[in-house]
C-alpha positions as CSV (number, residue, x, y, z in Angstrom):
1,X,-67.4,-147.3,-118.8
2,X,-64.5,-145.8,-120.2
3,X,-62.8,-147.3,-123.0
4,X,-60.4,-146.6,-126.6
5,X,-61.9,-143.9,-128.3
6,X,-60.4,-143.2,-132.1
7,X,-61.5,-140.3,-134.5
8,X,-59.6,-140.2,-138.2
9,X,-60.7,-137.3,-140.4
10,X,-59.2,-137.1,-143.9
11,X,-59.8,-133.8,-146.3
12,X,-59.0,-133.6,-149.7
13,X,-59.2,-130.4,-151.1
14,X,-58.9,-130.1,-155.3
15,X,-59.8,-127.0,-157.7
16,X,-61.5,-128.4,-160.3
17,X,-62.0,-124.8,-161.6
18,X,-61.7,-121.1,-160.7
19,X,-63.3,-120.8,-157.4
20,X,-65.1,-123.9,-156.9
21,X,-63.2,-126.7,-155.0
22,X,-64.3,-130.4,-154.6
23,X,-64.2,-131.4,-150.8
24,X,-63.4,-135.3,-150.3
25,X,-64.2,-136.2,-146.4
26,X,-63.8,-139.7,-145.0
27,X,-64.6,-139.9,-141.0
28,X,-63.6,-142.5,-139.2
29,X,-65.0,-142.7,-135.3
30,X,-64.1,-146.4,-133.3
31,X,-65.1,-147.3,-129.5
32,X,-64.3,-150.1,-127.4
33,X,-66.8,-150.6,-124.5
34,X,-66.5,-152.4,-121.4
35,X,-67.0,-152.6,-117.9
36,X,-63.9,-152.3,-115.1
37,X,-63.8,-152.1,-111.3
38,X,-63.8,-148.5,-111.6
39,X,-67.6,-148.9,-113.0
40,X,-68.4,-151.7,-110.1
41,X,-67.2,-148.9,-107.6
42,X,-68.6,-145.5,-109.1
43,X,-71.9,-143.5,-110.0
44,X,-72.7,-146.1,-112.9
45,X,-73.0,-148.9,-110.5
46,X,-76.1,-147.2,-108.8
47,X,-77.5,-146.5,-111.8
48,X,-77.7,-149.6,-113.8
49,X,-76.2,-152.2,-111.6
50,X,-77.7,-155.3,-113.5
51,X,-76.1,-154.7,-116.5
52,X,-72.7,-153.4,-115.7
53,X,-71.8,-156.6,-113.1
54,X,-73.4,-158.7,-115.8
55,X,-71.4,-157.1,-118.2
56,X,-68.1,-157.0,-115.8
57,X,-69.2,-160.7,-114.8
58,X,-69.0,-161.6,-118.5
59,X,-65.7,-159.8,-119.5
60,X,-63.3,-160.6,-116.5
61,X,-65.1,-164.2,-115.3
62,X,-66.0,-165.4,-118.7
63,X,-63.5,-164.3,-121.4
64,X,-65.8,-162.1,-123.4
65,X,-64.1,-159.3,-125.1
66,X,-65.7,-155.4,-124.9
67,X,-67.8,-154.8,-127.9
68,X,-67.2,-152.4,-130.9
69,X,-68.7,-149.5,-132.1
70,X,-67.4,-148.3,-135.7
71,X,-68.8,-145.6,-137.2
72,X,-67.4,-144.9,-141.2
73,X,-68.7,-141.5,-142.9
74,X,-68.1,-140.5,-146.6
75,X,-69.1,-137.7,-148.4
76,X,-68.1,-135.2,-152.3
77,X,-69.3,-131.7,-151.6
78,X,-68.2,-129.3,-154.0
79,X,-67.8,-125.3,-152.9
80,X,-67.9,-122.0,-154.4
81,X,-66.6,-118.9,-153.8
């Protein structure tokens, strides 16, 4: 189960005074999952046949589109040195 993987890191680095420096992340991490032949064919299928073919079943025979997983972080540190 391959799929589009996307990671997005933004930094913002200020000094606010001497020495210490306020540290603006954002993270941004994106997945599309699905099932292809390549996951009918290989390891996964003998693992957890059921739900891959289900899932393949669903995507190629039935029009559903592969879910997505989004994950946004956010965070203000502040360092000194």
């Amino acid at each position: 189960m391959g799929g589009t993987q996307t990671v997005k890191v933004d930094l913002e680095i200020t000094e606010i005074k001497n020495n210490k420096f306020e540290v603006k992340t954002e993270m941004y991490i994106g997945d599309w999952y699905g099932a292809d032949w390549d996951d009918l064919n290989g390891k996964g299928i003998k693992e957890f046949a059921p739900s891959l073919k289900a899932f393949f079943m669903l995507q190629h025979y039935y029009g559903y589109q592969p879910f997505e997983t989004e994950i946004i972080y956010q965070s203000l540190d502040y360092i000194i040195v």
